[in-house]
Each structure stands twice: as structure tokens, then as C-alpha cells.
N, C-alpha and C positions, 0 to 999 in steps of 0.2 A: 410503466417500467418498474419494475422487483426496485426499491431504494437499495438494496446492497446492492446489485449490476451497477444500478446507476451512481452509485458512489467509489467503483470501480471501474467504471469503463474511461475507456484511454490508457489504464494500467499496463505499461508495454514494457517486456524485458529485450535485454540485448544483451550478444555474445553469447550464445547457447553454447559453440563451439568452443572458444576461448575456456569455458568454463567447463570443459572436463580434461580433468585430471587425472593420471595414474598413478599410483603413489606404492611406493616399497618402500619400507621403514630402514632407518626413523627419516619420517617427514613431518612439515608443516610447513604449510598455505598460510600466509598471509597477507590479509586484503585488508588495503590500504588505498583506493581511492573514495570511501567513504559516498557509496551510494546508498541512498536514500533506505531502499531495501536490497537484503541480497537472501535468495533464496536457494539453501543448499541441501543434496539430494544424493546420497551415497547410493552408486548401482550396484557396487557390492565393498560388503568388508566393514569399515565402522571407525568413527575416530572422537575428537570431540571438540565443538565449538568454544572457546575462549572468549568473549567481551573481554575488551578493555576494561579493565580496574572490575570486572565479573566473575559469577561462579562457572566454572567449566561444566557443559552440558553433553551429557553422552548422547551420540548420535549415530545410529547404526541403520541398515539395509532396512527397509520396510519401514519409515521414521525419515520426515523432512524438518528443516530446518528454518526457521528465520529471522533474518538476523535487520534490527532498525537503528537508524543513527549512522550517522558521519565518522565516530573512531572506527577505528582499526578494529579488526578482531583475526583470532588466528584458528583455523582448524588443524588440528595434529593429531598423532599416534601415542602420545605422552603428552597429558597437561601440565606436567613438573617441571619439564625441559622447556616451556616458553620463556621463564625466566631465567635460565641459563646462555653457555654458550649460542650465537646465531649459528653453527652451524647446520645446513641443512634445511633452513629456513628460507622458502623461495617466496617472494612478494608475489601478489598478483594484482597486475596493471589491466584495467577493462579493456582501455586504448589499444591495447596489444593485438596481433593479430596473427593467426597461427595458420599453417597450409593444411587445404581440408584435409579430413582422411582418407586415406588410398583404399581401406576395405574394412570387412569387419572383424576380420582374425583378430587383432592386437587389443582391442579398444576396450574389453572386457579383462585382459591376463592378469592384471596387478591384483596383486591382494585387497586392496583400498582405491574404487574408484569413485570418483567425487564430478555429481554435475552442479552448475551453480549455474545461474542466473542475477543482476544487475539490473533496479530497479530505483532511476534518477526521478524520481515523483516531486514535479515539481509544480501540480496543481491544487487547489487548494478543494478542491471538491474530494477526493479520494484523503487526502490528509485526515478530514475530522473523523475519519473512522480508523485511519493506519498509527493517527501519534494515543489511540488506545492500546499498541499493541508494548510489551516489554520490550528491553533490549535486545534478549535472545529468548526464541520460544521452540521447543522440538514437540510435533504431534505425529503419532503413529497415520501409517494410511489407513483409511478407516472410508466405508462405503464405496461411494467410486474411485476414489483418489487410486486406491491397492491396483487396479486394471488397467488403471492412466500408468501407474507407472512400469508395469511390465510391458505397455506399446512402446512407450517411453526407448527403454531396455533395447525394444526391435529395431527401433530406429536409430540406435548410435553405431556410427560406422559407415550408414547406408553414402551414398552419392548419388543419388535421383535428382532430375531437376526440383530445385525450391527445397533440397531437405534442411536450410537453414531455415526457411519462413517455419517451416514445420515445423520445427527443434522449439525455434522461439515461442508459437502458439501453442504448443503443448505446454509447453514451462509457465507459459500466463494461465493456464488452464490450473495446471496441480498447484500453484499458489492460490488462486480462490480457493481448490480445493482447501488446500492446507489451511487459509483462514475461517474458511466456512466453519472445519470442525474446532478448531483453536477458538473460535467463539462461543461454539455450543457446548465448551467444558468450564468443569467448576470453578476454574482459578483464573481463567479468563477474566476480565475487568472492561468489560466496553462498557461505553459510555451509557448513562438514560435513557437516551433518545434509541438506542439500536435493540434495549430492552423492549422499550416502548412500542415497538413497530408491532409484536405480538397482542399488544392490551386491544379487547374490543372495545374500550372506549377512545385511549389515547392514539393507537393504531391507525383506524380511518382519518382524524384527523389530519396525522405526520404524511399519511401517506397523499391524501389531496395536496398540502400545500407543496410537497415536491413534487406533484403532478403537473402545479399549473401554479406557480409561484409567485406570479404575476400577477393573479389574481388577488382584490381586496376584500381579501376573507374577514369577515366577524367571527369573533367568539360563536355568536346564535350560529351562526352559518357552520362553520365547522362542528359544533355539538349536533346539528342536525344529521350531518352528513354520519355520527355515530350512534343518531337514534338517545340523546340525553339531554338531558340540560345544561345550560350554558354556566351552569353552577359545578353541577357534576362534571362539567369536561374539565373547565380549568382546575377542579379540584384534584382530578384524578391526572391531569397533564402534567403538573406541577409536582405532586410525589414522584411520581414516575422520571421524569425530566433535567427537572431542578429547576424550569421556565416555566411560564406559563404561555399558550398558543401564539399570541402575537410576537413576546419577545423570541419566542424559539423561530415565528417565520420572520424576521428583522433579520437575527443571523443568519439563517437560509439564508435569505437574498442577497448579504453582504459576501457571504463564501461565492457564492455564484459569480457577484459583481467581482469580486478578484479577481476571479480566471476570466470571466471578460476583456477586461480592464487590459490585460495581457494583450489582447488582440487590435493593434495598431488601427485596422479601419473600420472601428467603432469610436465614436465620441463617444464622452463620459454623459454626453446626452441618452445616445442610444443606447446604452449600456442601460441608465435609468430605466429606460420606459422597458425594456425586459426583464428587470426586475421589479417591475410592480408600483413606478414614482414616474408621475405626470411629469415632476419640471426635475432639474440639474441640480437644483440649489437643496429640496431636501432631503435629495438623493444624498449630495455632499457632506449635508451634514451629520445624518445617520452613516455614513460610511466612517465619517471620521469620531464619531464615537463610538463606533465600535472596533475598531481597524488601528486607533491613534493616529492615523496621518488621513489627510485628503485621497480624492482619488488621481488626481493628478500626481503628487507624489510617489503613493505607490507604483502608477504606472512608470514614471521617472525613476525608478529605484528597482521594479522587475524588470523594467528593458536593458538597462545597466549591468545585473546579473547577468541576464541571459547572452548578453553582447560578451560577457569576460569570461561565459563559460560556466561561471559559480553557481550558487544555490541561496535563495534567499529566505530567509526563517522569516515565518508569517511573524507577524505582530500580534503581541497580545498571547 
């Protein structure tokens, strides 16, 4: 598997429907339950994204948006007016739930309409590639994304059976897009390891050991698999990374072992042996210096979370 899909997949939005808006001025949207990601998509007309304590970003028709972190942020017609009067200022609650649409006439009229998407990412696998992203990021559509979204366009309004599954899998759809190109630009800032994935020497490497993670790779053993020396790999893993092979597949295995860990009918035994440690004990103890706590804990503390609803910030 491609390591972006797979540091992606599971990535599910919800409230497709909830999330379009038609707006006549003066408006502003403000989203206030603080999902993880919110990804915003004007079908027509243009406004601009707000962060919390951030600089206002213009965002128009042809240009998606994305917004990460748990504050607030507001989309309007006027960035001046957020700190003004609230009048005119509508929250918007995910929870909420709105009567589908009767047709397609009205769904397009407004001057300014806005689709959004809610993205509660609460695994720790897609994290190490999403907390590279800024607060707020706007990229034009660019390649296939520009076609996604005029199907996009076709399908608001429709009432066919399942056009909510539809709504939602398109919208997970133009957010990879969206991230795809937001990484292959200059000001982008991902991490080493996603540079990495390109190098023919550090590349092969990265990509065996999330191949097969479990496996008890050598340095020799992965330099082979790049056709170098086991001099040359860690030479060239380390610039490129900031680890060198083994410590970068330790972390693998501990991100893994998170989202495990998650999973009630696994022991912290079986949990080990899929990621790559014969017995429990130093499994535990590499978890917990890298993670700060045990794996008991953690499990203790995301079952907790996810029982109250909340969100719980990785350690470290």
C-alpha cells in the first residue's frame, strides 16, 4: 500500500449535508465544535476563513480550504466584522441535523455557498502526517481535484437512494485531493520522513518497514532492500529524517501500537507481537519511552475519552 493511503485511510468525514450553507451577506459561519479537521469548499461565490487569534485567508470558488485544531474559526463576507458586533453570526454545531433537500432548484441561489466537511481524527496513524499541516491552509483545485468538484456541484440537491454516503465519499475524496497538492507546494512543511518517501535510497527503506512492521529489520537488511550500504543508508536516512532506520521503525511501531491499544479484544500481549516484540514486557517498555506513559495507561485514558465523547492529545 502507497504510505500516504495508508496513513490516510480510515479518514471519514461526516455531515456532508449539515455542511452546506447558503449565505447572503452579511454572513458568518462559525464553527465551534472543534473537529480535528474541517474541510471547506465554496460551490459558488467566495468568503474568508478566520483562525482563531489568525490571519484571515481568502477563499473563493475553485480553492478548498482547510482548517486543523480544536479553536474555533469563522468563515464570513467581511474579516473586520468578526471582531465586531455578533450580529449575523450563525454557530455551526456538527450534531445538528437538518431535513434533506426537496430538489435542486434553491441549493445553488445564494451568492456565497459553502460545503464543509468534519473530520474527528482520532487515530494516531493519519495524525503524524495531518499535525504537519498549519492552522489554516487554502489550495486552488489543481489536477483532478478541478472535475471532483464540479461532480461535487451535480450532486447537491440530488435525493437518490444513499446520496448522503455519496456526498460524504466525495468530500474524503477532495480532501486527499486537497492535501495531495498542499504538500507538493513550496510552503508546505511536512515532515522528513514524507520528503523521504521519494529518495532512492531512504524511500525503499521507509516503505518496507510500513510494509511489514513487524518484521526484524537490520540496518544491512534494509540498505539491501535500497541496493547501498549500510553506511550509506543510515547516512542518507538520517539527513533526510532526522532518525536514523531503527529509531524511525521504533516510532512506527509505537504509532501503530496506539491505535491498537484502542482496540478492547486485543491484549497489550497481542498488540506486541504485531508490532514486531516477542514478549509484553519490552514491548512496554519502548512504548513507554516513547509515548510517556505505559500501554495500559494509555489504553486507560483513550477508553476514558472516547466513553465521554472527547478527544485525547497524543503524548509527546
Amino acid at each position: 500500500m502507497d504510505v500516504f493511503d495508508e496513513l490516510l485511510q480510515g479518514v471519514r468525514g461526516r455531515g456532508a449535508v449539515f455542511g452546506r450553507s447558503v449565505l447572503w451577506p452579511p454572513w458568518s459561519l462559525r464553527f465551534t465544535d472543534g473537529a480535528y479537521l474541517t474541510l471547506c469548499l465554496p460551490m459558488r461565490g467566495a468568503g474568508w476563513i478566520v483562525p482563531e487569534g489568525g490571519e484571515p485567508l481568502r477563499l473563493s470558488f475553485g480553492e478548498a480550504a482547510i482548517v486543523r485544531g480544536l479553536a474555533p474559526f469563522t468563515f464570513t463576507d467581511d474579516p473586520a466584522r468578526t471582531d465586531g458586533p455578533t450580529a449575523g453570526v450563525r454557530e455551526v454545531h456538527w450534531e445538528d441535523e437538518v431535513p434533506p433537500p426537496s430538489g435542486p432548484g434553491p441549493e445553488l441561489a445564494g451568492p456565497t455557498v459553502l460545503l464543509a466537511a468534519a473530520y474527528d481524527v482520532r487515530a494516531e496513524v493519519p495524525r503524524r502526517l495531518l499535525q504537519a499541516l498549519p492552522p489554516a491552509l487554502v489550495v486552488p483545485d489543481e489536477d483532478d481535484c478541478g472535475p471532483l468538484r464540479d461532480y461535487l456541484v451535480a450532486q447537491i440537491g440530488g435525493a437518490r437512494p444513499g446520496h448522503q454516503t455519496v456526498l460524504d465519499r466525495l468530500l474524503d475524496w477532495m480532501l486527499v485531493c486537497t492535501l495531495r497538492d498542499w504538500f507538493d507546494r513550496p510552503e508546505a512543511e511536512p515532515p522528513g520522513w514524507y520528503g523521504a518517501l521519494g529518495d532512492p535510497v531512504a524511500g525503499p527503506a521507509i516503505k518496507a518497514m510500513h510494509d511489514d512492521p513487524a518484521h526484524p529489520w537490520t540496518t544491512a537488511e534494509l540498505a539491501a532492500r535500497a541496493g547501498v550500504s549500510r553506511t550509506t543508508l543510515a547516512k542518507r536516512f538520517t539527513e533526510l529524517v532526522g532518525d536514523g532506520p531503527v529509531a524511525y521503525l521504533t516510532e512506527w511501531r509505537m504509532t501503530l501500537a496506539a491505535d491498537l491499544l484502542t482496540r478492547p479484544e486485543l491484549t497489550v500481549a497481542a498488540v506486541a507481537r504485531r508490532v514486531g516484540y516477542a514478549d509484553a514486557f519490552g514491548f512496554s517498555a519502548a512504548f513507554k519511552r516513547l509515548r510517556g506513559e505505559s500501554p495500559t495507561a494509555y489504553r486507560r485514558a483513550a477508553t476514558a475519552a472516547r466513553g465521554e465523547g472527547g478527544r485525547r492529545t497524543p503524548a509527546g
